[in-house]
N, C-alpha and C positions, 0 to 999 in steps of 0.2 A: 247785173250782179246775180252769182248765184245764193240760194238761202244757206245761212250757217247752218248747218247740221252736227251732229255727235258722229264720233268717228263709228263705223260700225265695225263688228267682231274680226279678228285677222282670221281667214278662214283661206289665206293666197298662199300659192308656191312659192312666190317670189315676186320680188316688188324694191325695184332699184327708183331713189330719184336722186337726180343730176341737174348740175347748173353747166345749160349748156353755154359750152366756152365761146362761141363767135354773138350769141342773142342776149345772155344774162339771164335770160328765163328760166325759171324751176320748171326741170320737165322732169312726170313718173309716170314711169311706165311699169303697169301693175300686172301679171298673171296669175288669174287664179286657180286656174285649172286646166292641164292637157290632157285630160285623161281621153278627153273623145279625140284628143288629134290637139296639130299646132295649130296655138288660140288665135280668133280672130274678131278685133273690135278694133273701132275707128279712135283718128287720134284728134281732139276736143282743143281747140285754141279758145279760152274764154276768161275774163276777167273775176278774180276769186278776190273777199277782202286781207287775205293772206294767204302766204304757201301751203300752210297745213290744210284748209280749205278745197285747195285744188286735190293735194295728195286724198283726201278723206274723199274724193266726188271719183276719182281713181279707184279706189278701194271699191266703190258701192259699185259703180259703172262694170266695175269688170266681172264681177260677181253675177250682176245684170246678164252681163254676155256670155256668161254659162249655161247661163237657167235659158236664155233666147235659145243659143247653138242648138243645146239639146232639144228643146221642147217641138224647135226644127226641123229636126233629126238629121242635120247637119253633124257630120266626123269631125269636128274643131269643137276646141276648147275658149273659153273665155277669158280675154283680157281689153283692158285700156291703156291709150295715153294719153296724157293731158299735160297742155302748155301755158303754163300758171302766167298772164297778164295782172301784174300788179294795179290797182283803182289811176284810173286816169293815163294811163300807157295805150301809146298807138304805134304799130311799127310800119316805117318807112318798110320799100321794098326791100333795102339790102339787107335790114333786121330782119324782116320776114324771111328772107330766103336762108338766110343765116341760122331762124330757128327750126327751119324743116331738116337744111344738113344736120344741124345737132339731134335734132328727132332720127333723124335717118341715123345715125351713130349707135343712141341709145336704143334701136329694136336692132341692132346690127349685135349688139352683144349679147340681148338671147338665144343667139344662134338658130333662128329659125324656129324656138318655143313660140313666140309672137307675131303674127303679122298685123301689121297696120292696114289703114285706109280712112277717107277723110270721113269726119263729122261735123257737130255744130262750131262753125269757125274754121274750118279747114277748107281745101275744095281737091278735085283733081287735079289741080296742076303742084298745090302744095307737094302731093302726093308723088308727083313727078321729081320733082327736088329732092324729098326724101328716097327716091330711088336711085340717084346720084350716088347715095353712102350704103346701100343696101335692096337688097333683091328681094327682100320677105315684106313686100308690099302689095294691097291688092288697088283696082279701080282709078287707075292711071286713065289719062286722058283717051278720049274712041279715036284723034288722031295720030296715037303715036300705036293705037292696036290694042290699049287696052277697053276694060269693059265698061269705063267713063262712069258718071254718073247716079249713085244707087238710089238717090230721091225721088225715081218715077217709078221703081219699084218697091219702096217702101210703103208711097202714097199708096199702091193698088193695095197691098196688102191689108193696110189702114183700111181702104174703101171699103172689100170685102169683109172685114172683122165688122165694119159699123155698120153693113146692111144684116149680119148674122146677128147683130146687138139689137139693132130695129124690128129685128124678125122674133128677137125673143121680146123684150116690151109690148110690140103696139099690133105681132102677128102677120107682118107684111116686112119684106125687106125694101121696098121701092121706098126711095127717100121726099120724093114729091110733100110737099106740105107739111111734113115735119122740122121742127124748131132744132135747128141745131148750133152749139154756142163751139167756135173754135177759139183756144186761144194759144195765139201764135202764129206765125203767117211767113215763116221760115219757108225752107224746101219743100219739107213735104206740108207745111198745112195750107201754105197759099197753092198746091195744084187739088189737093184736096177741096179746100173753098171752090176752086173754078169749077171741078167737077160736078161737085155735089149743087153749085146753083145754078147749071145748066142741066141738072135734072128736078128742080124745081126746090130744091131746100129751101125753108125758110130760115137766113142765117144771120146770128151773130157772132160777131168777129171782135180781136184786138190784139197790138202786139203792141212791145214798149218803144219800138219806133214808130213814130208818129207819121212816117212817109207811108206807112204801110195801110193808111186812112184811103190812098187812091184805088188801092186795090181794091177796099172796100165798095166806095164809088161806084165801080167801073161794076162790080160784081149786085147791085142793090143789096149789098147789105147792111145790116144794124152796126154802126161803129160805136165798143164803149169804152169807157178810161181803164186801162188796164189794172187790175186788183177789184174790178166790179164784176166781172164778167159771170162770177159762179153764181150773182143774184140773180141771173136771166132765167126765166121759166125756159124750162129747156128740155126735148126729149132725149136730147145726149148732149154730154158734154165731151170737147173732145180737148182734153189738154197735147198743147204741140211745140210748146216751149219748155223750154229746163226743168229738170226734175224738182220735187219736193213741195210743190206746191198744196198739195189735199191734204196737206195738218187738220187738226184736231176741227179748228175753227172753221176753216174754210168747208170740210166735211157738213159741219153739225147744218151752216146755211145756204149749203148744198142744192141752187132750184132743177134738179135735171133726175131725168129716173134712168140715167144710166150715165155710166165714164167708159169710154173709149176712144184712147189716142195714141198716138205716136212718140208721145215722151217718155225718156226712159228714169225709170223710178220718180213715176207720178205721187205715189203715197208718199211721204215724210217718214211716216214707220210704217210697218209690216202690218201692226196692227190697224190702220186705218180700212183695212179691206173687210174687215170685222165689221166698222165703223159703219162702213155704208151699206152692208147689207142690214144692221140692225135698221137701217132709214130707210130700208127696201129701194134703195141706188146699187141697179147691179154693175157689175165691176168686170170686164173684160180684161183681163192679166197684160200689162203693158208688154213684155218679153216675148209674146204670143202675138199679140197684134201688129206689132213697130219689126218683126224679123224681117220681109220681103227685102228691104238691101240687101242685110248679109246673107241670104239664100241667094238672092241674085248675084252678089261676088265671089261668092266660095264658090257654086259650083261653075258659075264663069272663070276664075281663075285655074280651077278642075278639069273644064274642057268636058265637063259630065253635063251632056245636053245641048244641042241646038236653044241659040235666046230664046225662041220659041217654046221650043219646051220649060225651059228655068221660067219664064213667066207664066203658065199656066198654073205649074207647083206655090208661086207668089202668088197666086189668085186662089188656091187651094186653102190658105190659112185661113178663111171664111170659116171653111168646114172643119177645120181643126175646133173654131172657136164654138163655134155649132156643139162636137163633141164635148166639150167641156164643158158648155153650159148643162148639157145632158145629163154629164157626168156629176157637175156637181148638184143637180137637181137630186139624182137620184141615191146619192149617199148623202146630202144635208150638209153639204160644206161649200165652201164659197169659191167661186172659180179658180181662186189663185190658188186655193190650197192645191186642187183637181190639175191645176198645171204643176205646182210645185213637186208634188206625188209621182207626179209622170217622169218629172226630172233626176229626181231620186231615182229611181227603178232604173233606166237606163245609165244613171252613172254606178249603181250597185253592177249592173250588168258590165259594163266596159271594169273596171275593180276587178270582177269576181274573172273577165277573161285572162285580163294583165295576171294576176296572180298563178289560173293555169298554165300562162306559158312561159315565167320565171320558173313553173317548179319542172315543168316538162326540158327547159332547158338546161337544168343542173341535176337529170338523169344521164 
């Protein structure tokens, strides 16, 4: 389940939801911005305690995927979709397949403002289904030619932000012997776990499914009951499951001297970044760390760069984070502002070109 939240500010272009006709499901699909280019964020199959829930996780996600695109520097704008599972719904295959056609409908009538690809609860082949109704998809399976997968690009990216997190704390990016708490053990936080304790991590782990205790096993590490995880003294914390979890409280008993993960909109509020630097918990910008998919699909879908190349630039975000800790060291504000600032400037920049050449065109 995810956590009820407050809807946050309408700040979108456009944001249609629809009950798709073959599944029943509440799907919205949100955009909130193309100014950098047609937006690009995955579409979220997850269980909400209501429709409004899902729509409001829509809103905040896609906003997310603006601030990611740009901070990027990816040409695409930000948006989501989300396919509202009512508490206690499982769908057979034909359900399933039935809510990807109607997904595939609904980014079909953006007209190419949106494209999709999968997220938590989705996969590539979903993805393949939804390309049955529509073309404006990215990360379809590597057997049918597309670029498959973005969970081992994301992980790397994640990797490199948490040794550039490590390198500001403790002075050293090598993860060897430092205490690291994951929680989550999805896509990318179980390749993360594997990496990070075959390079010697000492880690604690947890996710709300109980299976994911073998992995732990198999990996030596600390398994604990999920909602304990943030009391583990910890040189990072790396949230890797659903957003919203670093509320006020969970902040205040905060045992880690740093946050960085792969979850998108880890704060509760905006203000919790505040939160943790007053506890001197520094904060690595979720939208900065968790981009390496969507850089890995967009410019794979672009055909901008040999894979080889697109992964080096996903191993580059290290240095992006690097800069921004820099940055916000040296003007006294807290990394996310130093990212959010960045994002501003380049969407003022893309604004101020659009307006140039509506007026150059009506000379």
């Amino acid at each position: 389940m995810t956590h009820t939240l407050p809807l946050p500010d309408f700040t979108h272009e456009r944001v249609e939801v629809t009950t798709g006709p073959r599944s029943g499901l509440v799907i919205t699909v949100a955009l909130h911005s193309s100014a950098l280019g047609s937006a690009l964020g995955g579409a979220r199959l997850w269980t909400y305690p209501h429709w409004s829930d899902a729509v409001g996780d829509a809103l905040r996600l896609s906003a997310a995927m603006t601030l990611k695109n740009a901070a990027a520097g990816l040409d695409a704008g930000g948006g989501k979709a989300v396919l509202c599972l009512p508490p206690g719904t499982t769908l057979d295959a034909d359900r399933r397949r039935g809510a990807f056609l109607d997904l595939g409908d609904a980014v079909e009538h953006f007209g190419g403002l949106y494209r999709t690809a999968e997220d938590v609860g989705s996969t590539t082949e979903d993805m393949l289904t939804v390309s049955e109704r529509t073309s404006h998809v990215v990360g379809l399976p590597d057997a049918v030619g597309g670029s498959g997968e973005p969970a081992g690009p994301t992980s790397l990216g994640v990797y490199e932000s948490l040794r550039a997190t490590l390198e500001r704390i403790t002075g050293a990016s090598d993860p060897a012997g430092r205490r690291i708490t994951i929680s989550g053990l999805g896509q990318v936080g179980s390749r993360l776990a594997v990496r990070l304790s075959a390079e010697g991590a000492l880690l604690t782990v947890t996710d709300v499914n109980p299976s994911k205790r073998a992995l732990a096993a198999d990996l030596g590490a600390q398994w604990v009951e999920p909602g304990t995880e943030h009391l583990v003294p910890a040189d990072v914390f790396v949230p890797a499951g659903i957003g919203g979890v670093l509320d006020d409280e969970i902040i205040d008993a905060l045992a880690a001297s740093a946050v960085c993960g792969p979850a998108n909109n880890p704060l509760a509020a905006r203000d919790g970044a505040d939160r943790l630097a007053a506890r001197g918990i520094l904060y690595a910008p979720d939208f900065v760390v968790n981009a390496g998919g969507v850089v890995y699909l967009d410019l794979e879908a672009k055909r901008l760069g040999t894979r080889a190349e697109i992964m080096d630039r996903v191993a580059g975000i290290g240095d992006v984070v690097r800069a921004l800790f820099d940055d916000a060291e040296a003007r006294g504000i807290t990394p996310l502002e130093a990212a959010e600032q960045r994002v501003a400037e380049r969407l003022r920049e893309a604004a101020a070109t659009t307006e140039q050449d509506s007026l150059a065109a009506t000379r």
